[in-house]
PDB file with one MODEL, atoms N, CA, C and O in Angstrom:
MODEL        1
ATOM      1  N   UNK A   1     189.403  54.071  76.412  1.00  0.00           N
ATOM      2  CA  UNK A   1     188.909  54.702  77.625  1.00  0.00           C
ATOM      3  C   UNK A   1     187.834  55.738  77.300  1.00  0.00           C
ATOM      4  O   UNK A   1     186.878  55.884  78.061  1.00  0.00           O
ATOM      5  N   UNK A   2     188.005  56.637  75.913  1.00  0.00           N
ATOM      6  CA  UNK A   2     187.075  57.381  75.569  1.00  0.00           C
ATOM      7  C   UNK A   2     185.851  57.078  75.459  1.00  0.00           C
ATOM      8  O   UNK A   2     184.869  57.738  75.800  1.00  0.00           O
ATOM      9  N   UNK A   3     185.922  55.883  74.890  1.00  0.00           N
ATOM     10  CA  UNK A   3     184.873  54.825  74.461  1.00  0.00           C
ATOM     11  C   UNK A   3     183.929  54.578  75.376  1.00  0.00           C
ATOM     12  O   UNK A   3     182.714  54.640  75.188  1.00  0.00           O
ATOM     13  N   UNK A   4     184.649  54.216  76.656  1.00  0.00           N
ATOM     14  CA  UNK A   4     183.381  54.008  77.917  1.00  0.00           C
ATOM     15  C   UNK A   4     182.841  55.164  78.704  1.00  0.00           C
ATOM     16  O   UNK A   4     181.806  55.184  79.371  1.00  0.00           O
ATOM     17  N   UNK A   5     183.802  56.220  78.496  1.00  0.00           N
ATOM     18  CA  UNK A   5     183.027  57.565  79.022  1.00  0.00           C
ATOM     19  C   UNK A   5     182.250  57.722  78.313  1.00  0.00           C
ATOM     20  O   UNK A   5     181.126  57.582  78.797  1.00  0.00           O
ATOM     21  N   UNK A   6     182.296  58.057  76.940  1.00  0.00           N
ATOM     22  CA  UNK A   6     181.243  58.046  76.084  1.00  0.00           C
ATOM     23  C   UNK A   6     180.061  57.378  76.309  1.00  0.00           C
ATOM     24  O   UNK A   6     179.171  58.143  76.679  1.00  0.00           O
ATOM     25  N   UNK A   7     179.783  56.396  76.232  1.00  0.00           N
ATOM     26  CA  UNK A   7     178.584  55.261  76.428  1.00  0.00           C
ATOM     27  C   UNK A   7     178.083  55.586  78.086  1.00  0.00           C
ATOM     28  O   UNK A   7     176.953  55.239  78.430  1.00  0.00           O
ATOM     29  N   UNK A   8     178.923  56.206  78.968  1.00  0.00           N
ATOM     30  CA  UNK A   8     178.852  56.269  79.946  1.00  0.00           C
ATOM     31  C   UNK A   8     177.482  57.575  80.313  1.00  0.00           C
ATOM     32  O   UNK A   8     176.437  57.687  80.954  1.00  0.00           O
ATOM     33  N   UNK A   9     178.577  58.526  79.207  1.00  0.00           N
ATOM     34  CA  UNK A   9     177.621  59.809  79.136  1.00  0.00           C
ATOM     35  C   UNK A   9     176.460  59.460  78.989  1.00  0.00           C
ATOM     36  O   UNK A   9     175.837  59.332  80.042  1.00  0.00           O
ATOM     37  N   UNK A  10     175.715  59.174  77.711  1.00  0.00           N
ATOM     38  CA  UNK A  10     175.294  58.479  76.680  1.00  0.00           C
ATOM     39  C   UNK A  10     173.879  57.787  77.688  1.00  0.00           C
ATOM     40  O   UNK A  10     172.715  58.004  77.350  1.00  0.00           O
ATOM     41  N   UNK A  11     174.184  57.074  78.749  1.00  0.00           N
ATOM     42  CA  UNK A  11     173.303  56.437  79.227  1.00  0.00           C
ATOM     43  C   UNK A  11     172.803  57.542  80.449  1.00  0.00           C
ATOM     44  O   UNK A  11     171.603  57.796  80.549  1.00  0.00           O
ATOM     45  N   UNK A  12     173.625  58.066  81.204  1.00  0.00           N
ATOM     46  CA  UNK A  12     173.209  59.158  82.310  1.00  0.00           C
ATOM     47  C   UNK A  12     172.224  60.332  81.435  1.00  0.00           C
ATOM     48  O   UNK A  12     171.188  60.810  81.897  1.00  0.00           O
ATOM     49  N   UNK A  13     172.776  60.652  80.144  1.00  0.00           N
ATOM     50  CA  UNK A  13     171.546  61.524  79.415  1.00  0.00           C
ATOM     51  C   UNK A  13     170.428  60.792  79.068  1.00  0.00           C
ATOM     52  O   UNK A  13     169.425  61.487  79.230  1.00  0.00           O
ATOM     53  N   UNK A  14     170.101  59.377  78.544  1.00  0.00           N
ATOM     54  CA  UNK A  14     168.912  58.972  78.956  1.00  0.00           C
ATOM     55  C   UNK A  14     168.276  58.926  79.539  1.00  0.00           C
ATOM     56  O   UNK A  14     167.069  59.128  79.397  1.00  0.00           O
ATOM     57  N   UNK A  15     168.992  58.576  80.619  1.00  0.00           N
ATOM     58  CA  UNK A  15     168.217  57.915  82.163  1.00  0.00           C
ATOM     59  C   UNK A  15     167.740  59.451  82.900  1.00  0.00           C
ATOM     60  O   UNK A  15     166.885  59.555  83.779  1.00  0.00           O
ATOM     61  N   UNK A  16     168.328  60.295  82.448  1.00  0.00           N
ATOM     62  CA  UNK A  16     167.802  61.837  83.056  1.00  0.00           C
ATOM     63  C   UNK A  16     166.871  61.922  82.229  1.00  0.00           C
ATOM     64  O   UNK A  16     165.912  62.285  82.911  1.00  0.00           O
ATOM     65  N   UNK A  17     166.390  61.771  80.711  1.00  0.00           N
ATOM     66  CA  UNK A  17     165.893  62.670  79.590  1.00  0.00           C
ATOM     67  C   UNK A  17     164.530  61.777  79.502  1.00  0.00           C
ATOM     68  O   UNK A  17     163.444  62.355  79.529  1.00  0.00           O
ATOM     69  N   UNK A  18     164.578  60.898  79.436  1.00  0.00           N
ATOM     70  CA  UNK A  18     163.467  59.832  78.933  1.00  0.00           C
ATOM     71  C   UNK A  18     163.412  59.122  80.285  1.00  0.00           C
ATOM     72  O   UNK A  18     164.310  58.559  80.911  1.00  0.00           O
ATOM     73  N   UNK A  19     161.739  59.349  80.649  1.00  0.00           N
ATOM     74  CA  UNK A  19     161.424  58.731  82.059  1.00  0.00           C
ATOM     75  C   UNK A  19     160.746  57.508  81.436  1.00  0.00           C
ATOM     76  O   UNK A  19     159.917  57.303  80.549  1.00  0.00           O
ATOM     77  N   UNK A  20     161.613  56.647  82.469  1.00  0.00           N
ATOM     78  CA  UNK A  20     160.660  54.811  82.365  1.00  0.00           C
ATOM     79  C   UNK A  20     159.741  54.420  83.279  1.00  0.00           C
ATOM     80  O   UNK A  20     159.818  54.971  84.377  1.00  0.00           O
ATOM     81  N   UNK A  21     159.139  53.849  83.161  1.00  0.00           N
ATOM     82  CA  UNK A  21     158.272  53.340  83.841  1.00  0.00           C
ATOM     83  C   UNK A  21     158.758  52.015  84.937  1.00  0.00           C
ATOM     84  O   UNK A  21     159.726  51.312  84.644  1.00  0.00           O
ATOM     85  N   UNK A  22     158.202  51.857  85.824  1.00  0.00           N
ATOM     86  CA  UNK A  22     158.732  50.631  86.568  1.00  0.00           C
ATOM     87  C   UNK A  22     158.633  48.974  85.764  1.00  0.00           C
ATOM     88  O   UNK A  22     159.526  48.221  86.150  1.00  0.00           O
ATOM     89  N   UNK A  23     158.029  48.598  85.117  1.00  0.00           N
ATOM     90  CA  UNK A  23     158.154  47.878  84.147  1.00  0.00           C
ATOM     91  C   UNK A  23     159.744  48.057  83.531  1.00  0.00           C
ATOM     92  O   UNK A  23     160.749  47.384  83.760  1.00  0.00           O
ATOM     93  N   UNK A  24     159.575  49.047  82.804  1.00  0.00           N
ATOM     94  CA  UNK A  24     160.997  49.163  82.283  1.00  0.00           C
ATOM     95  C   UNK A  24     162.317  49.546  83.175  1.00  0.00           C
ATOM     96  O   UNK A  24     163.502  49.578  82.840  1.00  0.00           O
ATOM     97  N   UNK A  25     161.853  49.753  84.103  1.00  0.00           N
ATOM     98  CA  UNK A  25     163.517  50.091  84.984  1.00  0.00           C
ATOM     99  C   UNK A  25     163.776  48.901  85.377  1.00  0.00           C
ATOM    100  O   UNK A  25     164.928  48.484  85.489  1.00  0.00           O
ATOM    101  N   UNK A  26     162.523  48.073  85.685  1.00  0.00           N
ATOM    102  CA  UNK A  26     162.995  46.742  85.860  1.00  0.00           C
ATOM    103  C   UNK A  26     163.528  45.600  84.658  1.00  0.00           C
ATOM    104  O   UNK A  26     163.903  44.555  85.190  1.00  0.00           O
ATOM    105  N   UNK A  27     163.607  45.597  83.527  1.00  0.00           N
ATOM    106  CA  UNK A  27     164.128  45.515  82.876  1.00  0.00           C
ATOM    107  C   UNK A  27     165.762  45.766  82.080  1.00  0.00           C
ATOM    108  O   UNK A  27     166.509  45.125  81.342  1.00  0.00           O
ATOM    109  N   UNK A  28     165.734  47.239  82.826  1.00  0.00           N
ATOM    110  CA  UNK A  28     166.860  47.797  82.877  1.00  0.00           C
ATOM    111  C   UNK A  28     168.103  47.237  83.673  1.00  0.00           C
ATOM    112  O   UNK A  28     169.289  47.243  83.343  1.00  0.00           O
ATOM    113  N   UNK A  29     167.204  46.516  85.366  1.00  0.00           N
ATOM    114  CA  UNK A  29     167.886  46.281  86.229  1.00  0.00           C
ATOM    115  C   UNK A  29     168.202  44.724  85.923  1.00  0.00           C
ATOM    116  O   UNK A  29     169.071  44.076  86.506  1.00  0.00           O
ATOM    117  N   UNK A  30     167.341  44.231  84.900  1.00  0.00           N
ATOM    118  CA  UNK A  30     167.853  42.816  84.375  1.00  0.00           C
ATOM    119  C   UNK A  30     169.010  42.825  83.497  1.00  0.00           C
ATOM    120  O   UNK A  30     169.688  41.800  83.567  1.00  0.00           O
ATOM    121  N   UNK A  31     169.346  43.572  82.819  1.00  0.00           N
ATOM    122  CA  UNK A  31     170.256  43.797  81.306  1.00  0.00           C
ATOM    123  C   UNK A  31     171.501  44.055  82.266  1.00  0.00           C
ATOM    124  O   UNK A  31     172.490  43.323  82.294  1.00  0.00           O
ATOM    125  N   UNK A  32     171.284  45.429  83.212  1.00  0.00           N
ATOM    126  CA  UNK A  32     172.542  45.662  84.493  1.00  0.00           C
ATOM    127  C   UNK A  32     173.360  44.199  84.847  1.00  0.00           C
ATOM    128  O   UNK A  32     174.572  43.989  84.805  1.00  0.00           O
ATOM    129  N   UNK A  33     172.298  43.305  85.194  1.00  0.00           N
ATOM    130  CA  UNK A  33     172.770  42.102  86.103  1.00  0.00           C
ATOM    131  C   UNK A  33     173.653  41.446  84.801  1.00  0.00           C
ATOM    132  O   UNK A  33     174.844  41.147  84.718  1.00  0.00           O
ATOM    133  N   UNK A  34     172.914  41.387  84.154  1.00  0.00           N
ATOM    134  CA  UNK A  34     173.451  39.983  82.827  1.00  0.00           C
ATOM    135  C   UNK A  34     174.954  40.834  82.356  1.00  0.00           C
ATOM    136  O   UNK A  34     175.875  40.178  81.869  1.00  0.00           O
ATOM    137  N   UNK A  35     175.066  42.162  82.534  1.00  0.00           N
ATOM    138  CA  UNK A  35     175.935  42.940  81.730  1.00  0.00           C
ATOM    139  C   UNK A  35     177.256  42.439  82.907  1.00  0.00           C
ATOM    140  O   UNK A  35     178.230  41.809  82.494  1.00  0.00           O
ATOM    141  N   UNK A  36     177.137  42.744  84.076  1.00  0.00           N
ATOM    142  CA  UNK A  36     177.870  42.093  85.179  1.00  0.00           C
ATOM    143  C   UNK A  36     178.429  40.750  85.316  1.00  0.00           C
ATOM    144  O   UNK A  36     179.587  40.355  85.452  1.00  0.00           O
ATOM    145  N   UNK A  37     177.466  40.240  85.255  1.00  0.00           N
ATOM    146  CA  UNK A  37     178.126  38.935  85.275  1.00  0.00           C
ATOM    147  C   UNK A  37     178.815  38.396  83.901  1.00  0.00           C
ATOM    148  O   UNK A  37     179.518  37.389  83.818  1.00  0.00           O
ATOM    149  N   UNK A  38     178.448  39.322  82.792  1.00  0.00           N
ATOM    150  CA  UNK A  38     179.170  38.798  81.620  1.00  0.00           C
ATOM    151  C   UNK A  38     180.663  39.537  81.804  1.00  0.00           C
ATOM    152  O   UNK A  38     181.546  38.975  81.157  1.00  0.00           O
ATOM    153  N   UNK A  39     181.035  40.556  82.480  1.00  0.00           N
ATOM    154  CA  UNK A  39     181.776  41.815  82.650  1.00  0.00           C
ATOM    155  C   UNK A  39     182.810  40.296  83.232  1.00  0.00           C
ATOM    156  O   UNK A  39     183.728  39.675  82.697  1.00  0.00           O
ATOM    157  N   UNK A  40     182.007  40.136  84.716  1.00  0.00           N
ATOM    158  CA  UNK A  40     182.791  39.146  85.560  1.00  0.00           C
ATOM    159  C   UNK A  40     183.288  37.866  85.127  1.00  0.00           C
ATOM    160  O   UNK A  40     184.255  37.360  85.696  1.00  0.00           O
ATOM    161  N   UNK A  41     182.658  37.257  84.091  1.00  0.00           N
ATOM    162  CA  UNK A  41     182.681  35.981  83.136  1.00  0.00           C
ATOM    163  C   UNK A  41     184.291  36.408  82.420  1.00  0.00           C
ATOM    164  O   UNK A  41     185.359  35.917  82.787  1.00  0.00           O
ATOM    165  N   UNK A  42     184.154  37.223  81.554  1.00  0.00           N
ATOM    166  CA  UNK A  42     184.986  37.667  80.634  1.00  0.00           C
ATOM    167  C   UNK A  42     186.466  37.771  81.437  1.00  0.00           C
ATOM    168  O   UNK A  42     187.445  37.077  81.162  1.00  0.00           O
ATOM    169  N   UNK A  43     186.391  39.009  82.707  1.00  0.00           N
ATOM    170  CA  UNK A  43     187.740  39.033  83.551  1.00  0.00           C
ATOM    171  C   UNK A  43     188.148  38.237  84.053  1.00  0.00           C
ATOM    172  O   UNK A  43     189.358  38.235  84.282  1.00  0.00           O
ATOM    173  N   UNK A  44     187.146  36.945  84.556  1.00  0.00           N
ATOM    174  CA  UNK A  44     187.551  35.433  84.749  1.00  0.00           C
ATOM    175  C   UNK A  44     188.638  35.011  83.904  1.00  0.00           C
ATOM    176  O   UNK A  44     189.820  34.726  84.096  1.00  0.00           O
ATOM    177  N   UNK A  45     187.692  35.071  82.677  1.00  0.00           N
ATOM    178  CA  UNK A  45     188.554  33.863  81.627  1.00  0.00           C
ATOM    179  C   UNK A  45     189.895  34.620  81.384  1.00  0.00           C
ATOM    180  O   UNK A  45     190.913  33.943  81.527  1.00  0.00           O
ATOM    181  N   UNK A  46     190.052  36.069  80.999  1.00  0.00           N
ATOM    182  CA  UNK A  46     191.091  36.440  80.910  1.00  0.00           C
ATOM    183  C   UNK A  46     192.281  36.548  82.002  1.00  0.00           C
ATOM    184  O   UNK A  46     193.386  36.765  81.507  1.00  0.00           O
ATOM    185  N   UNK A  47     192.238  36.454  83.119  1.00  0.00           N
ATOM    186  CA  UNK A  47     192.634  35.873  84.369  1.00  0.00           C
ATOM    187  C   UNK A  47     193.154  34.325  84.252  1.00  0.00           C
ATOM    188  O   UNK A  47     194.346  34.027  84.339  1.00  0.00           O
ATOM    189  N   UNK A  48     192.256  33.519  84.074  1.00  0.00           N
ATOM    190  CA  UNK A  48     192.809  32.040  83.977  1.00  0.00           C
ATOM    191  C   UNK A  48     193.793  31.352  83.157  1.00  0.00           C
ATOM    192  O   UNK A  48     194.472  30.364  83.438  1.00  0.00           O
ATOM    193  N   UNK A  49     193.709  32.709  81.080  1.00  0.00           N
ATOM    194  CA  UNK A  49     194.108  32.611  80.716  1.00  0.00           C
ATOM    195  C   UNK A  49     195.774  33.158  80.844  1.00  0.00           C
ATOM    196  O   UNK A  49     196.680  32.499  80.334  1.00  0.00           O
ATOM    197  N   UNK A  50     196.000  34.289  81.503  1.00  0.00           N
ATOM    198  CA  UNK A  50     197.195  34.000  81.926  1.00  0.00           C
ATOM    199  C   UNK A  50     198.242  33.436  82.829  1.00  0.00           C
ATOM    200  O   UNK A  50     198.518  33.713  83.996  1.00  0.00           O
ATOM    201  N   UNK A  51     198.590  32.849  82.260  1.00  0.00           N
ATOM    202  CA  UNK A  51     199.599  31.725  82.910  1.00  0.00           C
ATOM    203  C   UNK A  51     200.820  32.587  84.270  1.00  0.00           C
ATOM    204  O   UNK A  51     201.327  32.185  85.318  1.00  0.00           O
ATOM    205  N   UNK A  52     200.864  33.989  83.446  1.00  0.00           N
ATOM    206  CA  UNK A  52     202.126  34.698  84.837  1.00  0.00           C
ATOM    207  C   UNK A  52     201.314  34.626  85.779  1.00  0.00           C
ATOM    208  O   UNK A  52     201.820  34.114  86.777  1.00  0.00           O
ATOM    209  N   UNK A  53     199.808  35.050  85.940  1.00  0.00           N
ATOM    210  CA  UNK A  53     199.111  35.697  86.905  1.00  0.00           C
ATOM    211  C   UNK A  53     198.823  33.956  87.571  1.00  0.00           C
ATOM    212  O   UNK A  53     199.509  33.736  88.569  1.00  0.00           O
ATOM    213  N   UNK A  54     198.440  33.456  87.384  1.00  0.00           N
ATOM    214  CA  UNK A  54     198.198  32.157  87.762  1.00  0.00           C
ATOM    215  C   UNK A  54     199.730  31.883  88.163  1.00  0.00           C
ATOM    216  O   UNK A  54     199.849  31.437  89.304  1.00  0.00           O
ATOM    217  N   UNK A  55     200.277  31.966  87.836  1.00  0.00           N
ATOM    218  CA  UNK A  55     202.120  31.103  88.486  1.00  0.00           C
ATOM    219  C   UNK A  55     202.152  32.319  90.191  1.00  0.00           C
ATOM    220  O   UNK A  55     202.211  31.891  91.344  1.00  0.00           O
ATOM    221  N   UNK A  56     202.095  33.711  89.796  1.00  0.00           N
ATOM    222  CA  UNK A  56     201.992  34.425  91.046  1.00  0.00           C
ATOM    223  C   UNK A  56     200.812  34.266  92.095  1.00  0.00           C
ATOM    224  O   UNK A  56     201.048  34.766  93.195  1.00  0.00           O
ATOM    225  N   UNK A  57     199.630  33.674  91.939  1.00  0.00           N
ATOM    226  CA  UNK A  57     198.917  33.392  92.674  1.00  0.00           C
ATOM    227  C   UNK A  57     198.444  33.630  93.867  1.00  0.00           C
ATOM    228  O   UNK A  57     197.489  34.352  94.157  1.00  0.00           O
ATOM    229  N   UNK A  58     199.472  32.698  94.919  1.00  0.00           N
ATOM    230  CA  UNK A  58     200.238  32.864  95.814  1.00  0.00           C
ATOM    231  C   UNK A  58     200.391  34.171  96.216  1.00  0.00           C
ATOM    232  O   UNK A  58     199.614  34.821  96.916  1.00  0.00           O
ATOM    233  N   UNK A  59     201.549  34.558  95.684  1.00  0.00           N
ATOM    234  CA  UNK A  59     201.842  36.051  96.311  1.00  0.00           C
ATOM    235  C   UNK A  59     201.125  37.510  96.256  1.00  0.00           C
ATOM    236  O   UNK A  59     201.230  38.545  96.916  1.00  0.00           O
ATOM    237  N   UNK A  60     200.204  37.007  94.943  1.00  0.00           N
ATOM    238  CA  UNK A  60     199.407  38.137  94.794  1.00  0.00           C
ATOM    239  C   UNK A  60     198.512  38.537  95.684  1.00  0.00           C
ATOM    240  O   UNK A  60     198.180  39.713  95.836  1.00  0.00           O
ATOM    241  N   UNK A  61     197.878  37.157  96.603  1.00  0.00           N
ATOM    242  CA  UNK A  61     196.838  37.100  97.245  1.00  0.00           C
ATOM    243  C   UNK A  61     197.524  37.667  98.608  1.00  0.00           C
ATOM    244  O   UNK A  61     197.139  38.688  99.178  1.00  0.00           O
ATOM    245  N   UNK A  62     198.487  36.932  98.994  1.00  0.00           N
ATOM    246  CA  UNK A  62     199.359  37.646  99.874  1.00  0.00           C
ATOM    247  C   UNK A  62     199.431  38.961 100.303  1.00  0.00           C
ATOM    248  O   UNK A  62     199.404  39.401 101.453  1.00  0.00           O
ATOM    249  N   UNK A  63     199.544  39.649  99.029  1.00  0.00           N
ATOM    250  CA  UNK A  63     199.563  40.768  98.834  1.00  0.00           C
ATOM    251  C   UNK A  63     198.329  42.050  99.042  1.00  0.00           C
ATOM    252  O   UNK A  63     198.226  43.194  99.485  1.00  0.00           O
ATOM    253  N   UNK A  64     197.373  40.791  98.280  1.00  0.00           N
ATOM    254  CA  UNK A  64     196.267  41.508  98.534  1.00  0.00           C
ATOM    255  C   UNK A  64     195.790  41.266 100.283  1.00  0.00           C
ATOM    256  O   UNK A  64     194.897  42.030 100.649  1.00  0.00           O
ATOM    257  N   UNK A  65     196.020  40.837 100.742  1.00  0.00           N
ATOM    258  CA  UNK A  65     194.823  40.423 102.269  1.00  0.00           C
ATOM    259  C   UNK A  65     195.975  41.430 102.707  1.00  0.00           C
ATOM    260  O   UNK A  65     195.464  42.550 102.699  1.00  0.00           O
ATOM    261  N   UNK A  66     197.396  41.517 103.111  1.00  0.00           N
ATOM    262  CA  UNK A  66     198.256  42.441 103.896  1.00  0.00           C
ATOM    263  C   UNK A  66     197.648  43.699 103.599  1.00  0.00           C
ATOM    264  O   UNK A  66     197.431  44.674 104.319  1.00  0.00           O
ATOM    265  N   UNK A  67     197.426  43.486 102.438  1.00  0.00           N
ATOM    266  CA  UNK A  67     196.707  45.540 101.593  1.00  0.00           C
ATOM    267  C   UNK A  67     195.671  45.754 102.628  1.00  0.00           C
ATOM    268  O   UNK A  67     195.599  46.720 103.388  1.00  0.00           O
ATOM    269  N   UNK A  68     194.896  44.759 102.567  1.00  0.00           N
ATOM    270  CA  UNK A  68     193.405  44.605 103.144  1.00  0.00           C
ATOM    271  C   UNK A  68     193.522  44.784 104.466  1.00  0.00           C
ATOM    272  O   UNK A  68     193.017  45.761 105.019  1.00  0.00           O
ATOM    273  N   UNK A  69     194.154  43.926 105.068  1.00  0.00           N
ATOM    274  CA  UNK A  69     194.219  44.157 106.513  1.00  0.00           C
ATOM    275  C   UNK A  69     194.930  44.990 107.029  1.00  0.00           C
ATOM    276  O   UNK A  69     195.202  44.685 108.190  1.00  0.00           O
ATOM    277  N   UNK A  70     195.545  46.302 106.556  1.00  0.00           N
ATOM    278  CA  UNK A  70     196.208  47.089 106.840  1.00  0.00           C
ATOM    279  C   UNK A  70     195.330  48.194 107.115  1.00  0.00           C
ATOM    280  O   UNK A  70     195.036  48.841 108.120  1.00  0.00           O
ATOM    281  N   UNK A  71     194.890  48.205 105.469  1.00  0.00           N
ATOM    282  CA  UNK A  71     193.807  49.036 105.531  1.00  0.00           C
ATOM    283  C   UNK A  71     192.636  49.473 106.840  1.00  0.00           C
ATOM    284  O   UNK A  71     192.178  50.428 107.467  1.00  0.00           O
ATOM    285  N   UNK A  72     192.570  47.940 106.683  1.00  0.00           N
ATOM    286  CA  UNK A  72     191.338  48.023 107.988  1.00  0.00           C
ATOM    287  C   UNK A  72     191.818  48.246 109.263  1.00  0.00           C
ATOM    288  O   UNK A  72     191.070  49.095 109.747  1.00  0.00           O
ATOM    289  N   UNK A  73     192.690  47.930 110.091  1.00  0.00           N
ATOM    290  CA  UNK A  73     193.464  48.274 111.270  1.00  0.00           C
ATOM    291  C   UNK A  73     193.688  49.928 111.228  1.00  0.00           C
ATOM    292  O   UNK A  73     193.463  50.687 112.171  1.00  0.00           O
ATOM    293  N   UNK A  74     194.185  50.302 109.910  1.00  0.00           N
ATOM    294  CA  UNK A  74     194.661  51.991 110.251  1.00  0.00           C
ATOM    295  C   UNK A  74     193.356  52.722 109.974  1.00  0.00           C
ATOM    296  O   UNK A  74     193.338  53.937 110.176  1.00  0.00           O
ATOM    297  N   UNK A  75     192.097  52.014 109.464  1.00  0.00           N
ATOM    298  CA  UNK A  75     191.187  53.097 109.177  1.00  0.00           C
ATOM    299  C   UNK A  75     190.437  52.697 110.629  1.00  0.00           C
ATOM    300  O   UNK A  75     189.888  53.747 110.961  1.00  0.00           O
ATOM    301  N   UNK A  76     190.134  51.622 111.712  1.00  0.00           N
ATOM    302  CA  UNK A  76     189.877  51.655 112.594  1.00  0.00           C
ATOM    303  C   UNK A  76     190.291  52.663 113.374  1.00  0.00           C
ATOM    304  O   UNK A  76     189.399  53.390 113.811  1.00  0.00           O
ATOM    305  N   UNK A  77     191.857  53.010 113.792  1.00  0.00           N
ATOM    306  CA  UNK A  77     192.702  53.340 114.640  1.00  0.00           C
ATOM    307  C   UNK A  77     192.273  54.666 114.327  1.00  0.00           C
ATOM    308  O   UNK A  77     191.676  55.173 115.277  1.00  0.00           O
ATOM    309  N   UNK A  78     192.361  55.340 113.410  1.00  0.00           N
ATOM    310  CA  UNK A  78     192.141  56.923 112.689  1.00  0.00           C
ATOM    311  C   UNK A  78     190.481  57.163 113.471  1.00  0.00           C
ATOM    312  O   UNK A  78     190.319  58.078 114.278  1.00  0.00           O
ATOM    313  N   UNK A  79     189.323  56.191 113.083  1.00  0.00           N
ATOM    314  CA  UNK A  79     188.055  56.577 113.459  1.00  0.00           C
ATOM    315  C   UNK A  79     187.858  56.668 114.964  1.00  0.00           C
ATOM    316  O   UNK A  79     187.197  57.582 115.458  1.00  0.00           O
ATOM    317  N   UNK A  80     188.435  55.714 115.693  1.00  0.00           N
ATOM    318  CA  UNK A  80     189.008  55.585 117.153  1.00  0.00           C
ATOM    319  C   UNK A  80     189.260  57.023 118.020  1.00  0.00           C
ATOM    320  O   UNK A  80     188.792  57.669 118.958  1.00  0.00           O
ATOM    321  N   UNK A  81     190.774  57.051 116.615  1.00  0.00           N
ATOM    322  CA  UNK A  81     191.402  58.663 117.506  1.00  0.00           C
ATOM    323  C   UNK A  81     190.454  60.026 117.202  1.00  0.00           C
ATOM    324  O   UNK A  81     190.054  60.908 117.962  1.00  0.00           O
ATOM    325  N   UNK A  82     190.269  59.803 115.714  1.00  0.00           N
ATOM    326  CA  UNK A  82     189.204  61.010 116.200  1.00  0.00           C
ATOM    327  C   UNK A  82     187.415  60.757 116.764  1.00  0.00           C
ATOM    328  O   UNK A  82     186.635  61.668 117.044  1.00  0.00           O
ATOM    329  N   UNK A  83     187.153  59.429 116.803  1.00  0.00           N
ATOM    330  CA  UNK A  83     185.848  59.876 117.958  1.00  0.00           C
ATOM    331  C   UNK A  83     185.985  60.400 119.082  1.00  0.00           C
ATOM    332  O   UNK A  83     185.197  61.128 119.685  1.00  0.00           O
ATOM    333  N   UNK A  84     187.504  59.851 119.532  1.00  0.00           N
ATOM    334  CA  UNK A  84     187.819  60.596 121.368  1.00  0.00           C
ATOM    335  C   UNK A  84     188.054  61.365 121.152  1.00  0.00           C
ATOM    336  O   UNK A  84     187.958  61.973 122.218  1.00  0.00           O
ATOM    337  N   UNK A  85     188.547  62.385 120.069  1.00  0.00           N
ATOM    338  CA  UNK A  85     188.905  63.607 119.932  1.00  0.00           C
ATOM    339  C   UNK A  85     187.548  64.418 119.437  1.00  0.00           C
ATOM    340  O   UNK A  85     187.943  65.577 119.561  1.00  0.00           O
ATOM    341  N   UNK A  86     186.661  64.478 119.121  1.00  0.00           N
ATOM    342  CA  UNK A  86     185.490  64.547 118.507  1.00  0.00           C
ATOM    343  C   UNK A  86     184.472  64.977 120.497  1.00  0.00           C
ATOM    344  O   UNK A  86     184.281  65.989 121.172  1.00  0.00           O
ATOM    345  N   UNK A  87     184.164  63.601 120.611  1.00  0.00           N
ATOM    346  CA  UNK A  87     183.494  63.044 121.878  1.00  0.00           C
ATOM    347  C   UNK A  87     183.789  64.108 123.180  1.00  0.00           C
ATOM    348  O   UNK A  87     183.068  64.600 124.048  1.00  0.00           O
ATOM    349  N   UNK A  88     185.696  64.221 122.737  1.00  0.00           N
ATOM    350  CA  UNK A  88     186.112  65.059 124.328  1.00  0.00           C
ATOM    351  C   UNK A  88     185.672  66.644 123.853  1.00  0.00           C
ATOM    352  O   UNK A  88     185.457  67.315 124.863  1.00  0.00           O
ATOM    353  N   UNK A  89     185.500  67.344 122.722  1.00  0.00           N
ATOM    354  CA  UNK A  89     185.243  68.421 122.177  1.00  0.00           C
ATOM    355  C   UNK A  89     183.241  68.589 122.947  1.00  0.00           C
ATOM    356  O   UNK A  89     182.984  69.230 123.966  1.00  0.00           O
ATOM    357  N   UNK A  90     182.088  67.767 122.026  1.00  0.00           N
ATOM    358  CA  UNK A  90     181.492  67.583 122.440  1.00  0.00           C
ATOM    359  C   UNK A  90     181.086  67.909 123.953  1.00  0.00           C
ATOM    360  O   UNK A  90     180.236  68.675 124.407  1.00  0.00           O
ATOM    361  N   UNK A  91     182.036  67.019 124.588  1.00  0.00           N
ATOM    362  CA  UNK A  91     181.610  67.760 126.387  1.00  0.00           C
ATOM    363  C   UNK A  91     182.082  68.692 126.858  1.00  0.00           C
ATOM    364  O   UNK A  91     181.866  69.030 128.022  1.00  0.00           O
ATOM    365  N   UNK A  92     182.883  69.355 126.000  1.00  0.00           N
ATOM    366  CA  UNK A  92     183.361  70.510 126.832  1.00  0.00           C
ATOM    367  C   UNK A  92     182.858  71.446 126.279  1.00  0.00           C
ATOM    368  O   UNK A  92     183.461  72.508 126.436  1.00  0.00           O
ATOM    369  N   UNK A  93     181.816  71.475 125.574  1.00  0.00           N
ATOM    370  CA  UNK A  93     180.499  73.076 125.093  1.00  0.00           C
ATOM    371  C   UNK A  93     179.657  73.244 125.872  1.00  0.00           C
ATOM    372  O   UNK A  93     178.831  74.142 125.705  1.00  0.00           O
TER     373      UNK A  93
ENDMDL
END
């Protein structure tokens, strides 16, 4: 974990210290992409390769959309109650 803060640091002190040129940021923004999709490649395969996570499948996904759609219903309902609470403040100044 140290490891990626590190590298993490590491690149935010570049990218502050040494100005690029648009040529090179675009370049930058190519290496970003390839680094991603290799990121996403890799968590693939290690995903496919396990056999528990693949046998749960099913329920995981389950799991995940109930997460999901929960989420989204109570963060609706919350933005809801306080715009009318917000809105009724508003007209009464």
């Amino acid at each position: 974990m140290w490891r990626i803060l590190v590298f993490l640091a590491v690149g935010v002190t570049i990218g502050a210290v040494v100005k690029f040129g648009e040529r090179q940021k675009k370049w930058v923004g190519r290496l970003q992409q390839i680094g991603v999709v290799l990121l996403l490649f890799s968590m693939g395969l290690s995903i496919g390769l396990n056999e528990e996570i693949l046998g749960n499948l099913r329920s995981l996904g389950m799991q995940a959309f109930t997460y999901a759609a929960l989420t989204s219903v109570f963060s609706i309902l919350v933005v809801y109650g306080l715009s009318r609470v917000l809105v009724r403040e508003v007209r009464h100044k």
